[in-house]
C-alpha positions as CSV (number, residue, x, y, z in Angstrom):
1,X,19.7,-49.4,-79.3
2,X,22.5,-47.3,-78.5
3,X,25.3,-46.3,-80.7
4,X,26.7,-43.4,-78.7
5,X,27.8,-42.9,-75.0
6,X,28.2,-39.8,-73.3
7,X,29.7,-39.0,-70.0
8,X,29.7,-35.1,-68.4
9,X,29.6,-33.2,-65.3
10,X,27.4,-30.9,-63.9
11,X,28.8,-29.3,-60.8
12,X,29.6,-32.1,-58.7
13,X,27.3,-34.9,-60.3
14,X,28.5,-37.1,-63.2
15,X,25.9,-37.1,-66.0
16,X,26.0,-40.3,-68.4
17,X,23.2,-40.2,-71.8
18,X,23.4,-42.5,-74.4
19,X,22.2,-41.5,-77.9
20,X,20.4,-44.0,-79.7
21,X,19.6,-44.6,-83.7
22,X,16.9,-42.5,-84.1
23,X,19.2,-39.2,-82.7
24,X,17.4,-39.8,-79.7
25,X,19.5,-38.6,-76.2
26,X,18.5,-41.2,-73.2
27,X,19.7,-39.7,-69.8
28,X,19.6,-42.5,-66.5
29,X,16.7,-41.3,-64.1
30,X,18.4,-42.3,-61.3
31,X,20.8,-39.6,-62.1
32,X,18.9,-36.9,-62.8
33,X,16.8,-37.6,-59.3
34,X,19.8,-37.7,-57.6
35,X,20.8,-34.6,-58.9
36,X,18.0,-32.7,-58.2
37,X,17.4,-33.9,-54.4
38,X,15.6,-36.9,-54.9
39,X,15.9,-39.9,-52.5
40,X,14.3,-42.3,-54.6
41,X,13.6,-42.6,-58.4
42,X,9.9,-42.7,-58.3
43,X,9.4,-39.1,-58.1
44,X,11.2,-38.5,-61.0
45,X,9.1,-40.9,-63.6
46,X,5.5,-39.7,-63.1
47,X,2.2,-39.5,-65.2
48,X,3.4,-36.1,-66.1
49,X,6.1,-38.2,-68.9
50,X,5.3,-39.4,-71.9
51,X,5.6,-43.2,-72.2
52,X,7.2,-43.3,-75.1
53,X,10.0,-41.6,-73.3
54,X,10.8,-44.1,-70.9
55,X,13.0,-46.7,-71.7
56,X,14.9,-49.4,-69.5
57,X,18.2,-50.9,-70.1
58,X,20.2,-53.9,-68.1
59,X,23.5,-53.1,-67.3
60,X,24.7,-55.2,-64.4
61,X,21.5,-54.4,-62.8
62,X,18.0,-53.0,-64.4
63,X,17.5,-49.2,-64.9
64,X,15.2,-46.5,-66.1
65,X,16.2,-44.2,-69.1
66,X,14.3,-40.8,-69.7
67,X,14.2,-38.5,-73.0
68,X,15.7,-35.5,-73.1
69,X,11.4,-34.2,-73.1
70,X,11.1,-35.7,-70.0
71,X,14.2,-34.6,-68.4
72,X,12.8,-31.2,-69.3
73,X,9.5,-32.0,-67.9
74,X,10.7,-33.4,-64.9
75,X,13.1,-29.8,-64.8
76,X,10.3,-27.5,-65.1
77,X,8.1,-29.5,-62.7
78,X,10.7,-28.8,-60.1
79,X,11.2,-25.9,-58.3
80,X,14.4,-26.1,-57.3
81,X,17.5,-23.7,-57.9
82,X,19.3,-26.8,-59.2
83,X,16.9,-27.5,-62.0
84,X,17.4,-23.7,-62.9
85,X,20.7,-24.8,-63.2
86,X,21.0,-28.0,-64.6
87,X,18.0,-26.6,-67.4
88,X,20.6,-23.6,-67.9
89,X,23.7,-26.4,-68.2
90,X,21.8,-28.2,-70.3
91,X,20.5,-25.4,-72.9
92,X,24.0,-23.7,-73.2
93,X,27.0,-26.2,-72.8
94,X,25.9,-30.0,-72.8
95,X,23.4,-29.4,-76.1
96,X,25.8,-27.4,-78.1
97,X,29.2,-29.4,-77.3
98,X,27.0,-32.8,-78.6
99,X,25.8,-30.7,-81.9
100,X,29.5,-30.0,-82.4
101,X,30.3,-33.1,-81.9
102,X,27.7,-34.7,-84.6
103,X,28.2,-32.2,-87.0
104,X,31.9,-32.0,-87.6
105,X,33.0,-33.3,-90.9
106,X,33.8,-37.1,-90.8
107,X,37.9,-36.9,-92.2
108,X,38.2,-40.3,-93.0
């Protein structure tokens, strides 16, 4: 279940994750293929993920959620100079700006 939403962007692509209960970040497949050249989600969720990583959600129409571990699978499995990127994005400004975020004192 999600309890948090999150919306950034990466050079011209708008990144969306949810975080659920368990701390858990859920990024949209769909976006990450799209943002790493990818015509069509089925390259991006492969036997190379962990099942337990894959989630779907309906919002107005069915789609596929990956863990943050697959996202990084899917990054290192790619060759690309945009996955060098994104994985670089992702390790220095979207993972520390959410820590700040969750662990600023609560002032109410």
């Amino acid at each position: 279940m999600c309890i948090k939403r999150y919306e950034f962007q990466f050079e011209s692509h708008w990144v969306h994750l949810q975080q659920h209960q368990d701390g858990r970040l859920w990024f949209y497949s769909e976006e990450i293929a799209s943002l790493l050249g990818a015509r069509k989600l089925s390259p991006i969720i492969d036997s190379d993920m962990r099942i337990e990583g894959i989630d779907f959600c309906f919002e107005n129409y069915l789609r596929a959620l990956i863990d943050l571990g697959n996202v990084y699978r899917t990054l290192i499995k790619s060759r690309s100079e945009q996955a060098e990127r994104f994985e670089e994005w992702l390790a220095s400004t979207l993972l520390p700006e959410l820590l700040n975020r969750q662990t600023k004192p609560d002032m109410t």
